[in-house]
C-alpha positions, 0 to 999 in steps of 0.5 A: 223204128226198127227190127227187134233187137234194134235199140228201140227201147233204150235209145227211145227212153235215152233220147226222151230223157234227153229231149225231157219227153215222154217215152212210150214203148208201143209193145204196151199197145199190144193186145193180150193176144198178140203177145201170146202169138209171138212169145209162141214163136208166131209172126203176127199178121197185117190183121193182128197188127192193125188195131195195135197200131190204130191205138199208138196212133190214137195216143199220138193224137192225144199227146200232140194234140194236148201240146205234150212231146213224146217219143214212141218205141215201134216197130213200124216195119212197114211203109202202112204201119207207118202211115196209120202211124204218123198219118200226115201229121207233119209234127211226128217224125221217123227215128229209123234205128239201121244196123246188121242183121248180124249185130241185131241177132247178138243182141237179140240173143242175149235178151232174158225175159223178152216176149219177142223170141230170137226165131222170129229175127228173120221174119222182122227183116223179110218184112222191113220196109226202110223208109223212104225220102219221103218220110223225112226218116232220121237215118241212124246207125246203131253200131256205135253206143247209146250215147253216141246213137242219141246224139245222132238222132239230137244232132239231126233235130231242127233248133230249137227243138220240134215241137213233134214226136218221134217214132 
């Protein structure tokens, strides 16, 4: 989880590679018109979110309960989100992928062809929630490289490797 910008995507299929899970980007849980709000430049609402997140959730469900793995690239910018999300389930875990506001807007910008425009960067942080202790979140810094970003979030999963998924 974590702002646009944050590495969701390529740490996410970097570390299903790893793990040999699954990668699912939850972008693709998207409705039609939720993309066509934020390719305008509009903040999506509580009200756009909430079946997209219903259906990630859905797809949680489905992979765990069928004994499969995967990690989930999410937003999951607040504490609600990622509660419909997880929702008690003790094998699905938080990834939350922590950098500057100033290194994510370098990267945000650099960005082609993505649908999430660098105008809605201050929207994402005024709405982020960082999880809490609570959550049992893997807390990763993301001003290092993929590789080494990866191996941070591997060297925080119990042995042998859970039998979760991860956000």
């Amino acid at each position: 989880m974590g702002v646009s910008g944050s590495g969701k995507s390529t740490i996410g299929e970097q570390l299903a590679e790893r793990l040999g899970w699954a990668y699912r980007d939850a972008d693709d849980f998207h409705p039609p018109s939720n993309v066509e709000k934020m390719s305008a430049g509009q903040p999506l609402t509580d009200d756009d979110r909430w079946p997209w997140l219903r259906a990630i959730a859905a797809e949680i469900d489905r992979i765990a309960d069928s004994g499969d793995h995967a990690v989930f690239g999410c937003s999951a910018l607040k504490r609600a989100y990622r509660d419909i999300l997880v929702h008690g389930r003790d094998d699905v875990r938080i990834v939350y992928l922590d950098g500057s506001r100033a290194l994510i807007a370098e990267r945000v910008a650099a960005r082609k062809n993505h649908f999430m425009p660098p105008g809605l960067l201050d929207s994402q942080f005024a709405t982020l929630e960082k999880p809490g202790p609570d959550e049992r979140p893997f807390v990763v810094s993301i001003d290092a490289s993929v590789g080494q970003i990866v191996d941070a979030i591997v060297e925080q999963l119990p042995r042998p490797f859970p039998q979760q998924s991860l956000i």
